[in-house]
Backbone bond lengths (Angstrom), bond angles and torsions (degrees), N, CA, C in turn:
res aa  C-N    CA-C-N  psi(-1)  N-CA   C-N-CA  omega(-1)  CA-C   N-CA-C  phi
1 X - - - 1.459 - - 1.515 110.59 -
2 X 1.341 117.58 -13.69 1.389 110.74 -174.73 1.316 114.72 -141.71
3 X 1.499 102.17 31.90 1.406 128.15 152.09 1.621 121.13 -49.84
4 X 1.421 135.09 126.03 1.305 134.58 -163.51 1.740 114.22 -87.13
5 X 0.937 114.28 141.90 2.055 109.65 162.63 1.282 95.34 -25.56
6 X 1.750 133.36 -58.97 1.372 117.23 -128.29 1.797 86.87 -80.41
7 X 1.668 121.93 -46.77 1.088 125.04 -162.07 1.611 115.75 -68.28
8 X 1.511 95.62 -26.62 1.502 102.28 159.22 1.144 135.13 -25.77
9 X 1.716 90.64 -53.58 1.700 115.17 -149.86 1.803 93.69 -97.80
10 X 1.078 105.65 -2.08 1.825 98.70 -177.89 1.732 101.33 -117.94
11 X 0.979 129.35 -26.27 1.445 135.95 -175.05 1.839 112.22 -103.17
12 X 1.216 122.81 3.53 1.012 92.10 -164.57 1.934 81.56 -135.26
13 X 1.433 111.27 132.50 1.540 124.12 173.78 1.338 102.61 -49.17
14 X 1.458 127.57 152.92 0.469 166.21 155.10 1.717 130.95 -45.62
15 X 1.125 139.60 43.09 1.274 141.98 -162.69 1.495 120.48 -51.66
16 X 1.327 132.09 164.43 1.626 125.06 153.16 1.831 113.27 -49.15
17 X 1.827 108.51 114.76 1.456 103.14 -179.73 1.253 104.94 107.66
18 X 1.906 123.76 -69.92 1.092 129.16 -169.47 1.328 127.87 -26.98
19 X 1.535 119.80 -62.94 0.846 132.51 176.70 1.713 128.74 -53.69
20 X 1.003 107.70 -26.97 1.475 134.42 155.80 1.222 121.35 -29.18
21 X 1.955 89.87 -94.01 1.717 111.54 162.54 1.413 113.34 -50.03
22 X 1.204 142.74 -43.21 1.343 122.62 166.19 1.275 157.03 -55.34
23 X 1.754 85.37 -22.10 2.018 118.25 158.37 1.467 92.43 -59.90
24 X 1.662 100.27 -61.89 1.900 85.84 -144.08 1.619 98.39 -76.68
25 X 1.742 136.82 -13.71 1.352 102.93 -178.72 1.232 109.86 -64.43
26 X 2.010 115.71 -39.61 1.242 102.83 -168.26 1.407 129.99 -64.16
27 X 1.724 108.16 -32.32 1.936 105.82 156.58 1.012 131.34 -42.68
28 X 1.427 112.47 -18.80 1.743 107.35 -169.49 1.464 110.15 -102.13
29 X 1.513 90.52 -4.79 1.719 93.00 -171.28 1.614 94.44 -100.35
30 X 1.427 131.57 -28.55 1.131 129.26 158.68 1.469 128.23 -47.93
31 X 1.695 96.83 -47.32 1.390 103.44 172.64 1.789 134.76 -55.36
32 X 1.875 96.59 -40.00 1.356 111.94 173.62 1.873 108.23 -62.27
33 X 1.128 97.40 -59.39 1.667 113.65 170.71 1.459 121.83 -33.44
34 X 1.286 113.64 -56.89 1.662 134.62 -178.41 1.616 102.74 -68.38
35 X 1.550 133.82 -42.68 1.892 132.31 176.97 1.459 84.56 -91.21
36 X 1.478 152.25 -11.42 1.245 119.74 169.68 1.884 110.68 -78.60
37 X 1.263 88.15 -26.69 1.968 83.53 -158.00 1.862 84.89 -128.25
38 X 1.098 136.95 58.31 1.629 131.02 -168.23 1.302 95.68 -42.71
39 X 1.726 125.72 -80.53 1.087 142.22 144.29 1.702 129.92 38.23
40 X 1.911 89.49 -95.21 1.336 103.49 170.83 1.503 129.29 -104.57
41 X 1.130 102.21 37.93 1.752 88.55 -171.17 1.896 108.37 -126.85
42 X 1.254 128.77 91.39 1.244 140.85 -168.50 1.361 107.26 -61.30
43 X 1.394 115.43 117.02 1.439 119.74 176.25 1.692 121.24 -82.21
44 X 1.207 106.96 131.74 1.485 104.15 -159.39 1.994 95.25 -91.91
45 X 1.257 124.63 93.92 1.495 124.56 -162.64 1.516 88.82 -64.78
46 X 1.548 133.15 -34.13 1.797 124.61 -153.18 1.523 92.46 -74.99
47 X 1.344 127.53 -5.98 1.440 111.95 -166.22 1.262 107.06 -104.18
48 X 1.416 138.50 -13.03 1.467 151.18 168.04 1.793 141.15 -136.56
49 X 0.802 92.79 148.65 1.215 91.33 176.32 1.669 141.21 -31.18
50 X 0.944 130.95 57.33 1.939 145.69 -161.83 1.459 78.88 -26.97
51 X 0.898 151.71 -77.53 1.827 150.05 -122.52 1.241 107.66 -88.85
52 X 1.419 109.53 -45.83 1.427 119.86 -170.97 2.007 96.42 -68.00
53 X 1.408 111.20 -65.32 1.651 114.40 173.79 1.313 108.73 -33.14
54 X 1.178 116.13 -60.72 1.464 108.10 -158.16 1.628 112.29 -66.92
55 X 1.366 128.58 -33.09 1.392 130.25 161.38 1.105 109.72 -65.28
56 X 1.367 132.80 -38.38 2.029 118.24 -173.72 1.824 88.08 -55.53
57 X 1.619 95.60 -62.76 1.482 83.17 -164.58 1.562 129.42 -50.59
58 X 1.633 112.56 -44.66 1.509 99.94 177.50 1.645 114.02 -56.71
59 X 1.227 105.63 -23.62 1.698 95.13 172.45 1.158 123.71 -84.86
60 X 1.461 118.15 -14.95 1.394 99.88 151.94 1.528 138.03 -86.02
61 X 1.370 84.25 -7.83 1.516 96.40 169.82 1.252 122.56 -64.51
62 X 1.422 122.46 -59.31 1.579 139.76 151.25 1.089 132.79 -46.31
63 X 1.742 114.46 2.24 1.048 125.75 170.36 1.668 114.40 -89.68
64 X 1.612 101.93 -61.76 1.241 103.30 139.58 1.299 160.22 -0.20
65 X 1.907 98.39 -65.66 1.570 102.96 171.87 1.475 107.87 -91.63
66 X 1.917 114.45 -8.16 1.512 90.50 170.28 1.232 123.94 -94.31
67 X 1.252 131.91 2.75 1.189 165.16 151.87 1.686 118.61 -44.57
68 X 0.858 117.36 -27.88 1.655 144.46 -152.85 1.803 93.08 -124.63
69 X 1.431 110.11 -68.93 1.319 107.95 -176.98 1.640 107.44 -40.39
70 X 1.299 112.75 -61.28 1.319 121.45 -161.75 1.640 119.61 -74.32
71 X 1.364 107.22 -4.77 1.156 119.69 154.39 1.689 131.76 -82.88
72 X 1.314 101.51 -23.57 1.401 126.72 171.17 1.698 96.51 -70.96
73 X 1.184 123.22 -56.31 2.060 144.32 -144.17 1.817 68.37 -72.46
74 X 1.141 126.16 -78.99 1.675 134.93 -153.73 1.821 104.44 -50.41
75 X 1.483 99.94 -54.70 1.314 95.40 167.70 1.188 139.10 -56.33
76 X 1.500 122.86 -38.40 1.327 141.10 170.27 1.313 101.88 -50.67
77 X 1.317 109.83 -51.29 1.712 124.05 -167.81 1.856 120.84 -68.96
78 X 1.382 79.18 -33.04 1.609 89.81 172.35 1.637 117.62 -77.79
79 X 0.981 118.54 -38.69 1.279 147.92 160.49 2.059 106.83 -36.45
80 X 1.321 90.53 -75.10 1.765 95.16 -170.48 1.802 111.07 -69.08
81 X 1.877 100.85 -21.17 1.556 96.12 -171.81 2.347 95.00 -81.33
82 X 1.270 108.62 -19.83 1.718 102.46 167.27 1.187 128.72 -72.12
83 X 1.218 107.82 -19.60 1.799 138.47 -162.42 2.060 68.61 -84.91
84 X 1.136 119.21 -97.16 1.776 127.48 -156.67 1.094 97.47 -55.92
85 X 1.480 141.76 1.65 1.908 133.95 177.85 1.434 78.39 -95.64
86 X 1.508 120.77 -59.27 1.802 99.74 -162.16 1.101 106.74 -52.07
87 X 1.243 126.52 -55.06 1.900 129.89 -154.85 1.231 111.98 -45.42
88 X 1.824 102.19 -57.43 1.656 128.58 163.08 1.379 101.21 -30.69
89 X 0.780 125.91 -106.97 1.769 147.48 -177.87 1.724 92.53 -6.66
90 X 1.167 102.49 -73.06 1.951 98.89 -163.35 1.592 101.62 -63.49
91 X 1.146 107.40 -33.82 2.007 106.91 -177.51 1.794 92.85 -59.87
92 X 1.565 128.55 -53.62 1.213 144.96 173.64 1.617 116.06 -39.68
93 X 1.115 96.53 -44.47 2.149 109.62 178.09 1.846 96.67 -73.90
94 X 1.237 106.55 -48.62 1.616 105.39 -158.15 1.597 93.85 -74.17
95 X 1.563 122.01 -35.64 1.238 91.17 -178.42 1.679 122.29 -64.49
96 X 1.663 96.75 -43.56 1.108 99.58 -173.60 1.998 134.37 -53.41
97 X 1.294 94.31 -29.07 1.620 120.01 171.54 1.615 98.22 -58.35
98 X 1.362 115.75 -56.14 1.640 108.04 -175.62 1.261 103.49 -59.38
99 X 1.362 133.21 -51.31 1.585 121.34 -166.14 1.524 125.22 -66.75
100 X 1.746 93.22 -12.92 1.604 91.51 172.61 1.649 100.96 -108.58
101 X 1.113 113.26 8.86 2.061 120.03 164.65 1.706 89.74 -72.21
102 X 1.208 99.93 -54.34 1.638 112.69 -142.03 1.840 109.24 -132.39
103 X 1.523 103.43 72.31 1.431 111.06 -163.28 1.645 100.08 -62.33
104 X 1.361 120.21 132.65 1.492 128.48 157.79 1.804 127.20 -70.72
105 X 1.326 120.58 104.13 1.539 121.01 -163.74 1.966 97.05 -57.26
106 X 1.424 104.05 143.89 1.300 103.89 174.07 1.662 112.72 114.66
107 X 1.422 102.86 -33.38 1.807 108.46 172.08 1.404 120.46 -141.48
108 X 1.218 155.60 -174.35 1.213 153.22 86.38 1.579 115.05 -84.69
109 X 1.810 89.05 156.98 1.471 104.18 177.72 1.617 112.99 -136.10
110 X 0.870 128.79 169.18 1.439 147.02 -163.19 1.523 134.20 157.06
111 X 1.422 118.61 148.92 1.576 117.46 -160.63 1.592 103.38 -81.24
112 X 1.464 101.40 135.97 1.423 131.15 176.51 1.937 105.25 -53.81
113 X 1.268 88.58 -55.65 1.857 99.00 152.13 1.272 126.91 -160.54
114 X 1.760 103.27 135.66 1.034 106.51 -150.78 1.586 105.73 -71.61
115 X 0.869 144.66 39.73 1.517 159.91 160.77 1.942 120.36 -101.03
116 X 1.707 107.56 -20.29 1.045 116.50 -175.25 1.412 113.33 -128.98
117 X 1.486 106.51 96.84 1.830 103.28 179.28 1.268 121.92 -68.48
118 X 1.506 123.36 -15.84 1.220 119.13 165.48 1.737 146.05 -79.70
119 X 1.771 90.08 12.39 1.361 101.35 -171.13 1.629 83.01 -125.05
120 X 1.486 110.55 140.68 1.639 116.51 172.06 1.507 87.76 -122.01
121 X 1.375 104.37 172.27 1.475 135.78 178.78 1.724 80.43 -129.85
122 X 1.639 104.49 133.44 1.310 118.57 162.42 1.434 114.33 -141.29
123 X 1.587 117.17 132.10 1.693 115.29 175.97 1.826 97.80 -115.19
124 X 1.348 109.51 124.68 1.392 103.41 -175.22 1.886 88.39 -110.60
125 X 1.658 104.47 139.00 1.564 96.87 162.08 1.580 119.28 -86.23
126 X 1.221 107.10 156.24 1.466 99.55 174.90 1.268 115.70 -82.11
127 X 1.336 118.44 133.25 1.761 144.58 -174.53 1.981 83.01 -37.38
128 X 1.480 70.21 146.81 1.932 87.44 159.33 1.537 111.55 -94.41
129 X 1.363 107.16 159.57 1.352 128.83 -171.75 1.716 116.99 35.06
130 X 1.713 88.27 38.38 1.745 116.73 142.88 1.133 135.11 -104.01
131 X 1.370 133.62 149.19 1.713 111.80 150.79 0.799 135.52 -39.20
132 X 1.458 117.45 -10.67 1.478 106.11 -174.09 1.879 106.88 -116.00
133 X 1.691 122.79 20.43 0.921 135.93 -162.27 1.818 92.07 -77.37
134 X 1.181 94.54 129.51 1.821 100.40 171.53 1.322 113.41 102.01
135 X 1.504 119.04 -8.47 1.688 130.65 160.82 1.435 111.35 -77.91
136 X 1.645 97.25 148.40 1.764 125.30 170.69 1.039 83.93 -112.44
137 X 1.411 106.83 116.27 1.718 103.91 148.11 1.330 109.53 -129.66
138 X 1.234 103.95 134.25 1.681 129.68 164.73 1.577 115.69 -76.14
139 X 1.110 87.67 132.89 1.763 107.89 172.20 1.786 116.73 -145.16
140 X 1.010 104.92 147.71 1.718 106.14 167.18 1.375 102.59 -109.04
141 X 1.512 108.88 139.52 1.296 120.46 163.60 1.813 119.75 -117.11
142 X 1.097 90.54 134.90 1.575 108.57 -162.10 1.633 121.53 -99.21
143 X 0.992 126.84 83.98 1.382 129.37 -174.57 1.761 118.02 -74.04
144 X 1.372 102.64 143.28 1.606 114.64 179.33 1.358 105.38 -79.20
145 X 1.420 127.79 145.48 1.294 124.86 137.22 1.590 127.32 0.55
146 X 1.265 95.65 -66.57 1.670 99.60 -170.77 1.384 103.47 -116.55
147 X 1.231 118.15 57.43 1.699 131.47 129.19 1.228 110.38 -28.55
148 X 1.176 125.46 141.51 1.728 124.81 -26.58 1.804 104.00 -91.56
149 X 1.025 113.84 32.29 1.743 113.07 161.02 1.548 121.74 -66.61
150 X 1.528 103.17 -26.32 1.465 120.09 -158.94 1.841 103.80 -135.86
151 X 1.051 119.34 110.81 1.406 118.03 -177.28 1.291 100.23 -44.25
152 X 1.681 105.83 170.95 1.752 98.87 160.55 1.630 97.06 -111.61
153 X 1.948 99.30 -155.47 1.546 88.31 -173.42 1.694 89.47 -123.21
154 X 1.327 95.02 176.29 1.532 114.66 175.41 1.442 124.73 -121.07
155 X 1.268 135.70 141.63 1.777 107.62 -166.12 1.943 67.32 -156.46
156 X 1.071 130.67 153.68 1.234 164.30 148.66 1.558 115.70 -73.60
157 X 1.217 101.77 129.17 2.057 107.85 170.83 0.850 137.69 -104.17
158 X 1.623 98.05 -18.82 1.464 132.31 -179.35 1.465 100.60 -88.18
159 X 1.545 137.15 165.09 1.256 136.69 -146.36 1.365 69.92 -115.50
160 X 1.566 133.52 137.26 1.462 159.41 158.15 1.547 116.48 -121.62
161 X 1.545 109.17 128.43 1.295 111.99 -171.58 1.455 95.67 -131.25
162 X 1.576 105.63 102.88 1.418 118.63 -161.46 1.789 136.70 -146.71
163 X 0.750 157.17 82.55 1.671 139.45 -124.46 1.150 94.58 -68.93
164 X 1.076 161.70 -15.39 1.905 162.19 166.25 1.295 126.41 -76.71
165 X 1.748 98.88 -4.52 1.749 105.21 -168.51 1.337 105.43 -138.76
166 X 1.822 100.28 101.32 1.503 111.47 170.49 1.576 97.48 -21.92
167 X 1.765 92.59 158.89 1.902 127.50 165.98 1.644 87.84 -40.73
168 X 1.752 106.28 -52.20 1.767 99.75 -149.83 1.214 102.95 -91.50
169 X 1.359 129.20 18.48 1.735 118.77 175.57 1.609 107.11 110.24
170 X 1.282 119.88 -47.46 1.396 117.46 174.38 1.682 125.58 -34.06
171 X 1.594 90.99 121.39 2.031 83.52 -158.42 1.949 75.25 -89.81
172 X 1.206 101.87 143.44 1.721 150.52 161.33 1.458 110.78 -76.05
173 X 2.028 145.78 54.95 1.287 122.76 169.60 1.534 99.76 -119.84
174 X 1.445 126.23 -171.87 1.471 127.17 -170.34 1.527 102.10 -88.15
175 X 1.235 116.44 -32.39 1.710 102.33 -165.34 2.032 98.31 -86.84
176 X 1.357 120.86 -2.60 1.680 106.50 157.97 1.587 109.27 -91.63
177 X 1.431 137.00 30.15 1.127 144.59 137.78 1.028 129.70 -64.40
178 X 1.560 131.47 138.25 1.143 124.74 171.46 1.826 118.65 -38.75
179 X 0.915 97.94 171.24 1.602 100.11 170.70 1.697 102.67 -98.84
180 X 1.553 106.30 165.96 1.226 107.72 -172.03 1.669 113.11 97.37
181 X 1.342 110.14 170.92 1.193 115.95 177.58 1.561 130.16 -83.86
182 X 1.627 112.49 139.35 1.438 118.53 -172.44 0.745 100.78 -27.30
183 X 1.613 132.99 146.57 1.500 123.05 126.83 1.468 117.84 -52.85
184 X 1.536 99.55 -49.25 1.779 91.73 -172.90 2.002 115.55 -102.28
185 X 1.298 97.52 38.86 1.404 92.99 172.74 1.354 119.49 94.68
186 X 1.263 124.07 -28.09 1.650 123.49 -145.92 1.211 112.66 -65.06
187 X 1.432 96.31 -53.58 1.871 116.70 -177.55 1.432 113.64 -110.75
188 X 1.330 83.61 163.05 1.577 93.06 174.71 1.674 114.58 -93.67
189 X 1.155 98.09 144.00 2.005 98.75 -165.11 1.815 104.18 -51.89
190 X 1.324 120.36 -28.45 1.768 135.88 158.72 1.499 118.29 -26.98
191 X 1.511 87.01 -37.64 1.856 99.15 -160.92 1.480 102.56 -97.02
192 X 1.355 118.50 -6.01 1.470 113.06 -162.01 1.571 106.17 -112.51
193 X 0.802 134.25 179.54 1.515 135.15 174.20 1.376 116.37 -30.06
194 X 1.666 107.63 120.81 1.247 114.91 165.22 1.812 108.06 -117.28
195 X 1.604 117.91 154.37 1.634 97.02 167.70 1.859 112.16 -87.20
196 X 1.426 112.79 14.84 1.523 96.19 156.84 1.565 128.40 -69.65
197 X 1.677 101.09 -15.38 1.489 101.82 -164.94 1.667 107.37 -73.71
198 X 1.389 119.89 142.37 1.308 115.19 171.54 1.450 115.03 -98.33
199 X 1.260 122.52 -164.42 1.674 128.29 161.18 1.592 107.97 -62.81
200 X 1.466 122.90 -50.69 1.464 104.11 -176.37 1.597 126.76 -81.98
201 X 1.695 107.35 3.69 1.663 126.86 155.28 1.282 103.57 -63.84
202 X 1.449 120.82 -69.98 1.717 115.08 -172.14 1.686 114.13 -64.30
203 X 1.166 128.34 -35.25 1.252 125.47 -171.62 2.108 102.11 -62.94
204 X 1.759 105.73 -63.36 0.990 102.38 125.71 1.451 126.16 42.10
205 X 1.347 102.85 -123.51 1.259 136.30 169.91 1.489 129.39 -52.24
206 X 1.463 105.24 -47.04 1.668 114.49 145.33 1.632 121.36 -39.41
207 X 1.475 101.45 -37.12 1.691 94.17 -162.88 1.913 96.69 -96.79
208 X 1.081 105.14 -10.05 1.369 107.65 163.56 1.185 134.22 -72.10
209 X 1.603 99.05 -22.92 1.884 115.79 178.33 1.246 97.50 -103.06
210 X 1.093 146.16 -17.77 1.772 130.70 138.05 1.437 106.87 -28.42
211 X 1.304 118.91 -80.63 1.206 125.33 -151.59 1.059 96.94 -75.56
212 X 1.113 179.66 -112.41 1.936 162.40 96.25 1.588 119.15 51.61
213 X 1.322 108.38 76.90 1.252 115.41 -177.70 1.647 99.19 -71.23
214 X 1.342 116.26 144.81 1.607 124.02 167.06 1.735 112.64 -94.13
215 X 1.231 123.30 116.96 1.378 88.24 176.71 1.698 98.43 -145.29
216 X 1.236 90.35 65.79 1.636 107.96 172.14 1.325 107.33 -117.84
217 X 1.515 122.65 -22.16 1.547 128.89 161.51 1.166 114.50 -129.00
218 X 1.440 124.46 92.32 1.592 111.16 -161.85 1.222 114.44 -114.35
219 X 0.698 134.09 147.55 1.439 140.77 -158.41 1.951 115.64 -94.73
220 X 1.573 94.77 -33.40 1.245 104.69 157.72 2.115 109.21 -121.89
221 X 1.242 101.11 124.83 1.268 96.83 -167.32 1.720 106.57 -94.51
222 X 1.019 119.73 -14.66 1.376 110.70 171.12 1.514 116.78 -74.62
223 X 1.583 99.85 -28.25 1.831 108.21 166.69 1.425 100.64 -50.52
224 X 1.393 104.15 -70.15 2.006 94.88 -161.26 1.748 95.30 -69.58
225 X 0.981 146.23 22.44 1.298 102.82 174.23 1.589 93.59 -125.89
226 X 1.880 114.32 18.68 1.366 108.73 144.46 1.200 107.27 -93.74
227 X 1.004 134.77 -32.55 1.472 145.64 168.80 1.794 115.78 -22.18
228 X 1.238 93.00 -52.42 1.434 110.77 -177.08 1.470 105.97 -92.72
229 X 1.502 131.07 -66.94 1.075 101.10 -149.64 1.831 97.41 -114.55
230 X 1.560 119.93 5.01 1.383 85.03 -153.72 2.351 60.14 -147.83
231 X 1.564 99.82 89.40 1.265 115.02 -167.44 1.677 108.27 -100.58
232 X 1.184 127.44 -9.54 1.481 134.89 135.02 1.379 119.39 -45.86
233 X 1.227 133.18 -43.20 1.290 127.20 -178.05 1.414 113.55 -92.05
234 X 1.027 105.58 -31.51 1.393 115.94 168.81 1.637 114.68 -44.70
235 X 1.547 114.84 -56.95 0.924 141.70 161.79 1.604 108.56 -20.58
236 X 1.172 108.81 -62.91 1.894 121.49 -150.48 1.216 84.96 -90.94
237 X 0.950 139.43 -57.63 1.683 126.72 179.21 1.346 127.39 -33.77
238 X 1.463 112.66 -47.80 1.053 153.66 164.21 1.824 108.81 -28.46
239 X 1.588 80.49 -70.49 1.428 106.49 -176.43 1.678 119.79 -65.78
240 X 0.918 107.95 -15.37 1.601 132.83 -167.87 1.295 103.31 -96.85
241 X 1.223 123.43 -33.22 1.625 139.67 -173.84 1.456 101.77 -87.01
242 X 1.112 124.06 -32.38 1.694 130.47 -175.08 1.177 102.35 -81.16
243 X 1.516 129.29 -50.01 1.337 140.58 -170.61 1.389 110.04 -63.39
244 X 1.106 130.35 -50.48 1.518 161.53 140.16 1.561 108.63 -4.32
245 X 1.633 111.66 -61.77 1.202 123.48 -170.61 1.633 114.59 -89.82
246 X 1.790 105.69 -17.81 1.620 100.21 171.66 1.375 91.00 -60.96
247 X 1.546 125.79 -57.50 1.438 129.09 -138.57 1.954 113.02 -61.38
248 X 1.250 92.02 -5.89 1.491 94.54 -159.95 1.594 95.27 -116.67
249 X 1.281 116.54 20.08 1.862 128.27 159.13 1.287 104.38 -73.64
């Protein structure tokens, strides 16, 4: 019963496995031993395996430093994505401060809560001598982290019947695209997200795709293909969507 590892390892045969498990407890107990005391603790090589030790240890060593690295990679990372929320945020206040200095005809905007600069509340009216002239429509706009590198998005609350505006509200134009070039051709990387654009560029631009439906890429395809061919119905939908949006003043 009070037989030692070392006497273990010299007195006792050898079984299927045994010999194995007895390398690696004693490496690991070397290993713990050797980062506790680097210094003072003399490794006895006649009692184990040289080949087998020296790999536990570099792997635990390398376990270690990748372990460490990737704690460093997360931190760094956490770090630069707060660094682009602050910047965001104050670019986010200053716009918003000008639009209530200097209101833009056609929308208001304001925070969903005033605790969260990255969520707006937006009511755009519909353009005159459109179909859609005499609508409130509500939308939230949703900002990224790293505003204005990264467009944000737009989704509608108000029921919109439109070839640019997903079933679920999501408005469909080129400048809430990434920046860079199509994947599938459509646009030109010009047309798609730039970080000059502000909130009263996209809103903007929204009230421009009211009045100028696109429906060569539509986002809702049963929209454009009343759009195009069957422009009576188009119409009443339309009309139903306006009516819709007085009622909900």
């Amino acid at each position: 019963m009070g037989c030692s590892i070392e006497s273990k390892l010299e007195h006792t045969s050898p079984g299927p496995g045994r010999t194995i498990f007895s390398s690696s407890f004693v490496s690991l107990s070397i290993i713990i031993s050797t980062l506790q005391n680097p210094f003072t603790y003399t490794i006895p090589y006649y009692k184990y395996n040289s080949t087998l030790f020296a790999f536990s240890l570099f792997s635990s060593l390398l376990s270690l430093l990748l372990r460490n690295l990737r704690t460093e990679h997360n931190r760094a990372l956490q770090l630069s994505l707060s660094l682009m929320a602050s910047q965001a945020s104050l670019l986010l206040q200053k716009q918003l401060k000008d639009l209530c200095k200097n209101p833009v005809d056609g929308f208001s905007a304001g925070l969903v809560d005033e605790t969260n600069i990255f969520e707006w509340s937006v009511t755009i009216i519909g353009p005159p001598d459109t179909l859609y002239e005499g609508g409130f429509f509500n939308a939230i706009m949703s900002f990224p982290p790293n505003y204005p590198n990264s467009p944000p998005s737009v989704k509608f609350t108000s029921e919109l019947w439109h070839p640019n505006v997903y079933p679920d509200g999501r408005v469909c134009i080129s400048i809430l695209h990434p920046p860079g070039d199509d994947p599938n051709g459509y646009e030109l990387a010009s047309e798609r997200w730039t970080p000059v654009h502000t909130v009263e560029s996209i809103v903007l631009s929204i009230i421009s795709m009211l009045s100028s439906p696109n429906d060569e890429s539509p986002a809702n395809v049963e929209a454009a293909k009343e759009w195009r061919d069957r422009r009576d119905e188009f119409k009443k939908k339309v009309s139903r969507c306006v009516r819709k949006s007085q009622e909900m003043l």
